[in-house]
C-alpha positions in Angstrom: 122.8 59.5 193.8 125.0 59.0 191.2 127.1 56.3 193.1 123.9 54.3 193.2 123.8 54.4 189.4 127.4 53.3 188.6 126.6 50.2 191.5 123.8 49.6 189.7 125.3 49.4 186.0 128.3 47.2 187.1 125.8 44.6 189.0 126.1 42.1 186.3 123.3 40.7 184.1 119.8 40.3 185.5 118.4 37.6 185.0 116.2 38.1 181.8 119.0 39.2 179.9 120.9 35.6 180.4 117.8 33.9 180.2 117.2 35.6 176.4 121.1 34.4 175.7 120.4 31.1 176.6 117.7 31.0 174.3 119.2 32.6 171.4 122.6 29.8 172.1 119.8 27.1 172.4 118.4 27.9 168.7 121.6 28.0 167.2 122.6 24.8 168.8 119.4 23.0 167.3 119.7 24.6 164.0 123.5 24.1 163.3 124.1 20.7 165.1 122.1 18.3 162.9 123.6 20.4 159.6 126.9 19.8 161.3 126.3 15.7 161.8 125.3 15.6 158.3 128.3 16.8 156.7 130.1 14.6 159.0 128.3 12.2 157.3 128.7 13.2 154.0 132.4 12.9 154.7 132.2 9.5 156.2 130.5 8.2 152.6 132.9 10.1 150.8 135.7 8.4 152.8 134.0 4.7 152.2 133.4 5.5 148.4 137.4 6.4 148.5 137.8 2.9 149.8 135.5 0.9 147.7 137.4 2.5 144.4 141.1 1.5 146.3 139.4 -2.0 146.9 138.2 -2.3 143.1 141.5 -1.5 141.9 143.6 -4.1 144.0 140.5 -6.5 142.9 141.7 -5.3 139.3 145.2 -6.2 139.5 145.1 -9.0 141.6 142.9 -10.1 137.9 145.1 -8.8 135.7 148.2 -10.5 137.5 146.2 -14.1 138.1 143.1 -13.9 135.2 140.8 -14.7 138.0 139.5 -13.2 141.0 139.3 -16.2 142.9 141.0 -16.1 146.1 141.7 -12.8 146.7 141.1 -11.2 150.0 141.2 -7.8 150.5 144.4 -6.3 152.6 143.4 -4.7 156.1 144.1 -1.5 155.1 141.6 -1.7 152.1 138.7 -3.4 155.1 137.3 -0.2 156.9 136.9 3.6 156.1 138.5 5.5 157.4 141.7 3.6 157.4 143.0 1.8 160.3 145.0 4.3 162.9 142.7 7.4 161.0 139.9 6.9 163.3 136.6 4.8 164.4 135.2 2.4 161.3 132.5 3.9 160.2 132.2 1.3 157.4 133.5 -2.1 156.7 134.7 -2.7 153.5 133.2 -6.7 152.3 134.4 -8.6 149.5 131.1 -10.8 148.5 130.5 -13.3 145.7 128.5 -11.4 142.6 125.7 -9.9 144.2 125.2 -12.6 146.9 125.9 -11.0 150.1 125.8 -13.4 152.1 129.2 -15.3 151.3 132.2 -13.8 151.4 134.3 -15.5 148.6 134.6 -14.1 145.2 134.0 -15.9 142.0 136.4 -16.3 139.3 135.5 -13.4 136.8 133.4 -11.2 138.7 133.1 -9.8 142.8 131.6 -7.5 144.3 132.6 -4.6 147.6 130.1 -3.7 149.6 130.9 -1.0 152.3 128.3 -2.0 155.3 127.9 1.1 157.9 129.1 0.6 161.3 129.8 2.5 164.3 128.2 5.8 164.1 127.1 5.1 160.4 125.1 2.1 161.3 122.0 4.3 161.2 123.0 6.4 158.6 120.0 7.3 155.7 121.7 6.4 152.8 122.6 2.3 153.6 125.2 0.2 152.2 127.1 0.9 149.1 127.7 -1.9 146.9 130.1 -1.8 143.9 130.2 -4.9 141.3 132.6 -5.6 139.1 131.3 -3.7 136.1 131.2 -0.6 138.1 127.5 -0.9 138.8 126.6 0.7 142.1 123.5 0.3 144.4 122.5 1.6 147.4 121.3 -1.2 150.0 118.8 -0.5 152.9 118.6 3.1 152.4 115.3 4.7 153.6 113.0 5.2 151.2 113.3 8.1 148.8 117.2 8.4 149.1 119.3 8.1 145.6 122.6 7.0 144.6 123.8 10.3 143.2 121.8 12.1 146.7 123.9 9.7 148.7 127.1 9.2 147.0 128.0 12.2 145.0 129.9 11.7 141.9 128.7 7.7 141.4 
C-alpha cells in the first residue's frame, strides 16, 4: 500500500495544477507587459529629448560662431535617438524652418528640431516633440488629453 502512495506522489503534476499555473503566468504577463513597453517608452522620449537639447546646442554655436543659423545642417550623430550604432531609430531628429515643418532649411535667426517618431515609436501616444529656438516646446499629433510635462518630463 504504501508503495502505491510514494508512485503516486512522484507522478508529476496533474493536469489542473499546470493548468492554474498557466493561468496565474498568463495574468502576470498581461499585467506587467504593457507597464514594461511603456517605460521602454518613457526611455525612448527621454533619449530623443537628450537629442533635441544636443541638437539646440550645436544649433547655438554654429550662431554664435557665424551670427546666423542659415545653413547649418545638423551632423548624423545629432539626426536619430538613440544614436547611430546604439540601436533602432526610434526618432528622427529634423531641422525645420521656424515652425514650418514642412521645409527643412533654417532661417537666419531662428530654427526649429523636431524629433518625428519612427520605428517602434511611430505609434507612440505622446507625438512629435518640437523645440524652437526660444526654447518653446510643443507636442505634435499626440492623442488627445496627453501633455508636455505627461510626455516629456522635465520640459
Amino acid at each position: 500500500m504504501r508503495s502505491m502512495d510514494r508512485r503516486a506522489a512522484a507522478r508529476g503534476f496533474t493536469l489542473i495544477e499546470l493548468m492554474i499555473t498557466v493561468a496565474i503566468v498568463a495574468i502576470l504577463a498581461a499585467i506587467a507587459l504593457p507597464s514594461y513597453q511603456e517605460s521602454l517608452r518613457r526611455a525612448r522620449r527621454a533619449d530623443a529629448q537628450r537629442a533635441l537639447i544636443e541638437a539646440a546646442q550645436f544649433m547655438r554655436k554654429f550662431h554664435s560662431a557665424r551670427d546666423t543659423y542659415a545653413g547649418a545642417t545638423l551632423p548624423a550623430a545629432l539626426q536619430q535617438s538613440p544614436r547611430p550604432g546604439d540601436g533602432a531609430a526610434a526618432y528622427q531628429i529634423r531641422l525645420v524652418e521656424g515652425n514650418n515643418r514642412l521645409t527643412v532649411a533654417t532661417a537666419a535667426q531662428t530654427f526649429t528640431l523636431v524629433a518625428v517618431r519612427t520605428g517602434t515609436m511611430a505609434g507612440d501616444r505622446c507625438g512629435d516633440l518640437l523645440v524652437a529656438d526660444t526654447g518653446a516646446t510643443l507636442l505634435i499629433g499626440a492623442q488627445a488629453g496627453q501633455t508636455l510635462a505627461g510626455c516629456f518630463r522635465g520640459q
